[in-house]
C-alpha positions in Angstrom: -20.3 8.3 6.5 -23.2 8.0 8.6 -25.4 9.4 6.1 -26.0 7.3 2.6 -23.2 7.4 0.4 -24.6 7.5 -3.1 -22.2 9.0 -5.8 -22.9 12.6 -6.0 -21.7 15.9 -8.0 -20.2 19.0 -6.2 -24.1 20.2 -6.0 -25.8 17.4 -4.5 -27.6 15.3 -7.5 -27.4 11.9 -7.5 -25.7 11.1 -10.8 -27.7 9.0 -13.5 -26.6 6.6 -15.8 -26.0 8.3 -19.5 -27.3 7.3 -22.4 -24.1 5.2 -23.8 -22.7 6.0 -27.6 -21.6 3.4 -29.9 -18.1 4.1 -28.8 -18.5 4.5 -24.9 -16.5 0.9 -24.5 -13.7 2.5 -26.4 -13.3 5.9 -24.3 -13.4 3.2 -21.4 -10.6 1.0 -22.6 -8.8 3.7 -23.9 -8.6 5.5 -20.8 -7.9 2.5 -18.4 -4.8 2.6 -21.1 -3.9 6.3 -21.0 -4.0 5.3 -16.9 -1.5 2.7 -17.4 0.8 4.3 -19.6 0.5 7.4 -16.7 1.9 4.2 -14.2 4.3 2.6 -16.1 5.9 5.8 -17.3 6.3 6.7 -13.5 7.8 3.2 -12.8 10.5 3.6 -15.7 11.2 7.0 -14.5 11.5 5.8 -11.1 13.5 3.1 -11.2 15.9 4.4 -13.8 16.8 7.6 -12.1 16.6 5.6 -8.4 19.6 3.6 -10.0 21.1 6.3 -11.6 21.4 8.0 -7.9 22.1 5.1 -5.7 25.2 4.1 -8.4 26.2 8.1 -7.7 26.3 7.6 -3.7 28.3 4.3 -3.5 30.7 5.9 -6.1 31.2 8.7 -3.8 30.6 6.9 -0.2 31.5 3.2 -1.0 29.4 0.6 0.4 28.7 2.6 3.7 25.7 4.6 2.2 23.4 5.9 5.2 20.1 4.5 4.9 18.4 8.2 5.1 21.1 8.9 1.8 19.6 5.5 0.0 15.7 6.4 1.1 16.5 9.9 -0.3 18.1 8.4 -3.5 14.5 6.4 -4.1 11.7 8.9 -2.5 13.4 11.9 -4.3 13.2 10.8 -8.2 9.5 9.4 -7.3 8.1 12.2 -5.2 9.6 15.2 -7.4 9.9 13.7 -10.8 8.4 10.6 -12.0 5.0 11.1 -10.0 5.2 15.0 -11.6 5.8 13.3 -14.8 3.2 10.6 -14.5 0.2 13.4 -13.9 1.0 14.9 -17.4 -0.7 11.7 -18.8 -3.0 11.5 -16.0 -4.7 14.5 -16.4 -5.8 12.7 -20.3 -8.4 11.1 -18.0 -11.6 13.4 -16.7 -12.4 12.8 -12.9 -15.7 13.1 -12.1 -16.3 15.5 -8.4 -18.3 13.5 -5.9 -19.8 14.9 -2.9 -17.3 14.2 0.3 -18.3 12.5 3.6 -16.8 12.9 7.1 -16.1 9.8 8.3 -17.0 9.3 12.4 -14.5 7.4 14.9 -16.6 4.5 15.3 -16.5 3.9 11.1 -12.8 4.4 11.0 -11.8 3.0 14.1 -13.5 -1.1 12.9 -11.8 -0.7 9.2 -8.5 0.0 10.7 -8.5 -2.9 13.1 -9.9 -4.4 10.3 -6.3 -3.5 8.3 -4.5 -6.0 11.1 -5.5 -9.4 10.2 -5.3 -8.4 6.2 -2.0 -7.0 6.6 -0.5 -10.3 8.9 -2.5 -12.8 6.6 -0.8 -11.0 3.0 2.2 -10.5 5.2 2.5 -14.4 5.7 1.6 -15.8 1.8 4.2 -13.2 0.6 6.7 -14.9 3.2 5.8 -18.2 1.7 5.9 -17.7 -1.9 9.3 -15.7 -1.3 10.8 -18.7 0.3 9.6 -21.5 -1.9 10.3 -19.3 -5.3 14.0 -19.2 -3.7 14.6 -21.9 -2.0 14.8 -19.4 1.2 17.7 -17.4 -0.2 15.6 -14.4 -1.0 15.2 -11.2 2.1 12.7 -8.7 2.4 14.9 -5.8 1.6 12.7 -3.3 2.6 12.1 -5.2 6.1 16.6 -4.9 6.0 16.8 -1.4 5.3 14.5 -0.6 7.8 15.6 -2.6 10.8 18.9 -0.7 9.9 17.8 2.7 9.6 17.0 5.3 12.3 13.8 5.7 13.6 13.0 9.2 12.6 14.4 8.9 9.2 11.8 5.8 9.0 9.2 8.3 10.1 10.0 11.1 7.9 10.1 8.7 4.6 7.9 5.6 5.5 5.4 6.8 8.1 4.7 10.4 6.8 5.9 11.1 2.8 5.3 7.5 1.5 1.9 7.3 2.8 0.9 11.0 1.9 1.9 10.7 -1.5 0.9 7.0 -2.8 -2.8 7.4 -1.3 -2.8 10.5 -3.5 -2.1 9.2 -6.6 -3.0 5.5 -6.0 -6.9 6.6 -4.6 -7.2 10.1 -5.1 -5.7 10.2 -8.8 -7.0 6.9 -10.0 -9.6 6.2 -8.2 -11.2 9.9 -8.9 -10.7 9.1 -12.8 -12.1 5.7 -13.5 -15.2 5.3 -10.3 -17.4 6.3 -12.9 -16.8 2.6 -14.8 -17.8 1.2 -11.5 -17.0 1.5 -8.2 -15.7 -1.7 -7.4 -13.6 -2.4 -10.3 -12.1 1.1 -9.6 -11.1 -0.1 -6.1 -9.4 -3.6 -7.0 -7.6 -2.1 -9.9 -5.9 1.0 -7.2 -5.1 -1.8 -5.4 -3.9 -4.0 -7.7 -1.7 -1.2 -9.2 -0.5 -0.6 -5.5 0.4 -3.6 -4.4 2.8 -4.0 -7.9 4.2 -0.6 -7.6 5.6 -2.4 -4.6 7.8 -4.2 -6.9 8.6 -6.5 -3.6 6.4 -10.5 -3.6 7.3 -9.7 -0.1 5.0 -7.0 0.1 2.5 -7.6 -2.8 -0.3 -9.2 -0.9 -0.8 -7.3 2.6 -0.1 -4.1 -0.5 -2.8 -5.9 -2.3 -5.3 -6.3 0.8 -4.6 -2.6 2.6 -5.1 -1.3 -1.3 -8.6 -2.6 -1.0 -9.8 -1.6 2.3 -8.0 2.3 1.5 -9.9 2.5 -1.9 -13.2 1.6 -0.1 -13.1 4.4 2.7 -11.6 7.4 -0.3 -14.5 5.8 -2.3 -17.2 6.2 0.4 -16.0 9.4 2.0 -13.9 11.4 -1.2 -11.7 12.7 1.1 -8.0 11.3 1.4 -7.5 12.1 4.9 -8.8 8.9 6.2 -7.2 6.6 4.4 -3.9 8.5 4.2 -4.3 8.4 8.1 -4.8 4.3 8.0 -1.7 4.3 6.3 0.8 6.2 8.5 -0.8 4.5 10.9 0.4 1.5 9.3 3.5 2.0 8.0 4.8 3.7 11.7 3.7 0.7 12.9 5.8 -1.4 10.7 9.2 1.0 10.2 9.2 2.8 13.9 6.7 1.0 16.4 8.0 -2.4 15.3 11.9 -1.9 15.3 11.6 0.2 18.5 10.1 -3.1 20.1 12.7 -5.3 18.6 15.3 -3.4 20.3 14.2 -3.5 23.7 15.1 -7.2 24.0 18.3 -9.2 22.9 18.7 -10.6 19.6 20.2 -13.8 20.7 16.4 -14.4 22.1 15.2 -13.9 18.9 18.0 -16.4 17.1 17.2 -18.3 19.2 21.6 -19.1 20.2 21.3 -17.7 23.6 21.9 -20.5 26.4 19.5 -21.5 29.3 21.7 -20.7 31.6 22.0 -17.2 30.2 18.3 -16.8 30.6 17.5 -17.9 33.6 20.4 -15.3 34.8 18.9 -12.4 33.1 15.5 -13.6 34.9 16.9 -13.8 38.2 19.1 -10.5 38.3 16.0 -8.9 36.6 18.2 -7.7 33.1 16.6 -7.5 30.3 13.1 -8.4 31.6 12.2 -4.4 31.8 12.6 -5.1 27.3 10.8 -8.7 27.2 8.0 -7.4 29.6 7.2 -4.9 26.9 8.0 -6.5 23.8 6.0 -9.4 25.5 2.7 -6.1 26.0 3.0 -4.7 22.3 2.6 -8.6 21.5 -0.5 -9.0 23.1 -2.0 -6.0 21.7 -0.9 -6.9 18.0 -2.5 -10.2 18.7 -6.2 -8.7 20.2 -5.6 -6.6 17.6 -5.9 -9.3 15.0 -8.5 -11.4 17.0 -10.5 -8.7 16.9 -10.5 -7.5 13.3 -10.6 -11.1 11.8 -14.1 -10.7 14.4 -14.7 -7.5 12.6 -14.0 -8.8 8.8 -16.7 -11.7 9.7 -19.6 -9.5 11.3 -19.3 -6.5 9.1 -18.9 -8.2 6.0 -22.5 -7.6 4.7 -22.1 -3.9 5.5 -20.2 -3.2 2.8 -21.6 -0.3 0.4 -21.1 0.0 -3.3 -23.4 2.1 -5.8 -23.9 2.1 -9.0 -21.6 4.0 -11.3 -22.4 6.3 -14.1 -20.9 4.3 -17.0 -21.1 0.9 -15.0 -19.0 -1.9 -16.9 -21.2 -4.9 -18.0 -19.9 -7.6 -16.4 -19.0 -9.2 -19.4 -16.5 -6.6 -20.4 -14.7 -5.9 -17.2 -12.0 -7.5 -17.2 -10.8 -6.9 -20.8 -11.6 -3.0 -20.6 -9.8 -2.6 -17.4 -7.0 -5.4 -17.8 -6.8 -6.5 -21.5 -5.5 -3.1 -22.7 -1.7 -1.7 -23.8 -0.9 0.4 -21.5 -2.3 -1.4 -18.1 -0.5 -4.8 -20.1 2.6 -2.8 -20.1 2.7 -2.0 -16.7 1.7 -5.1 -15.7 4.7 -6.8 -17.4 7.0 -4.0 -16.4 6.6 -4.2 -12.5 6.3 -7.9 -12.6 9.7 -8.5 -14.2 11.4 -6.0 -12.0 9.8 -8.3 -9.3 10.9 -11.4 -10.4 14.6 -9.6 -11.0 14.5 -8.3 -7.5 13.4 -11.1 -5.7 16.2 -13.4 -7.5 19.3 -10.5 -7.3 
């Protein structure tokens, strides 16, 4: 990434802008739909065979479904049919080959601190809005099935499978088809379709933010190791590193019902300080962590790199070709009611 980062083909030329045809905006809108058909398709398989399996494991195992049997029941009919499934539309769409760019530690390194603050920030107006929609009843079920689940089976799904596969559709697949309408609008709209894949106003926001930062560093480098690395990092972090932490200390600290007296015991016979001592360490570092990259956010704002498409959108138009037609509409009103049903189940 050191180098500049202008679009290029597999051979090297920068690309030019085409002479456009009296029906360029319609290929345009017309693909953006073909792309959301590709997503909502993918939702509706998803969802309905993820129902169809979790109903088959309490039928056969009750209420005391493992949580590697329940992350199996929703990863499995996403990752090896509805994804499948979803690239049989996909494929409707050309993408265009850019030239890749390594990306050095000391690029990666400031965007991923960077990732912090924008995850903690979403993290907190999705906590919000959760609460006052419902009056506080509602839970992060996600946040539930992890704190629940064992560590290596939070790995396997959330840090290594999840991460590998949505940065390969969500930046690779869609980002790789519609760049050449303009770089930018290609990165908000991956993100935006991200963050309501999610189907969780828990998660939507931090989704949202991360979705932007991840489309910016596949869009300047064209390689999806990067930002598939910024989100293990992320999501082991959240379902392993996180958990692990929690555990260390008792939960009645937490609660907030264990006595004075209590504490001051566990202080003075030295039990349970091993736990606070580095709960207290992980802590501070998620907390320089987010100094640091709200520091970052600030200084490197104006370093921010975006280029010209091929078939640039006119202002005017950019919204309504990329949001205003069927198929995005579709799955725009598709994941949002299964949010608004999920939040108030």
């Amino acid at each position: 990434m050191s180098e500049p980062q202008t679009p290029q083909t597999e051979q090297g030329t920068q690309t030019t802008l085409p002479q456009q045809s009296g029906n360029w905006w319609f290929v345009a809108y017309r693909r953006f739909s073909i792309v959301g058909v590709a997503l909502a398709i993918m939702v509706a398989f998803w969802i309905g065979l993820n129902m169809l399996a979790t109903g088959a494991l309490h039928q056969f195992a009750g209420n005391d479904v493992p949580t590697w049997a329940v992350l199996l029941a929703s990863s499995g009919p996403l990752y090896l049919v509805a994804m499948p499934l979803s690239m049989l539309v996909f494929t409707r769409v050309p993408a265009i080959s850019t030239r890749q760019f390594a990306m050095k530690p000391g690029e990666f390194i400031p965007l991923f601190i960077i990732c912090i603050p924008v995850m903690y920030l979403g993290n907190i107006i999705g906590m919000v809005l959760s609460a006052d929609i419902t009056d506080g009843q509602a839970t992060n079920r996600i946040n539930d099935l992890v704190l629940g689940g064992n560590e290596w089976v939070n790995a396997l799904f959330v840090g290594l499978l999840a991460p590998i596969c949505e940065e390969w559709l969500f930046r690779k697949q869609i980002i790789s088809r519609l760049r050449r309408y303009g770089e930018k609008t290609a990165i908000v709209f991956s993100a935006l379709a991200f963050a309501l894949f999610h189907m969780n106003l828990f998660q939507f926001f931090y989704a949202f933010g991360l979705g932007l930062i991840f489309g910016y560093v596949y869009t300047r480098t064209s390689r999806l190791r990067y930002s598939v690395l910024m989100h293990m990092l992320i999501n082991l972090n959240g379902s392993v590193l996180a958990p692990l932490m929690l555990k260390q200390i008792d939960p009645r600290i937490l609660s907030g019902t264990i006595s004075e007296a209590e504490i001051m015991s566990m202080v003075q016979g030295g039990s349970g300080m091993r736990g606070l001592s580095i709960m207290m360490l992980y802590g501070m570092v998620m907390l320089g962590l987010l100094i640091a990259g709200i520091v970052l956010l600030i200084v490197k704002r104006r370093n921010w790199e975006f280029y010209l498409a091929p078939e640039e959108l006119p202002t005017g138009l950019k919204v309504r070709t990329t949001y205003g037609n069927p198929g995005v509409v579709i799955y725009i009103l598709l994941t949002v009611g299964l949010t608004i049903w999920m939040l108030l189940a």
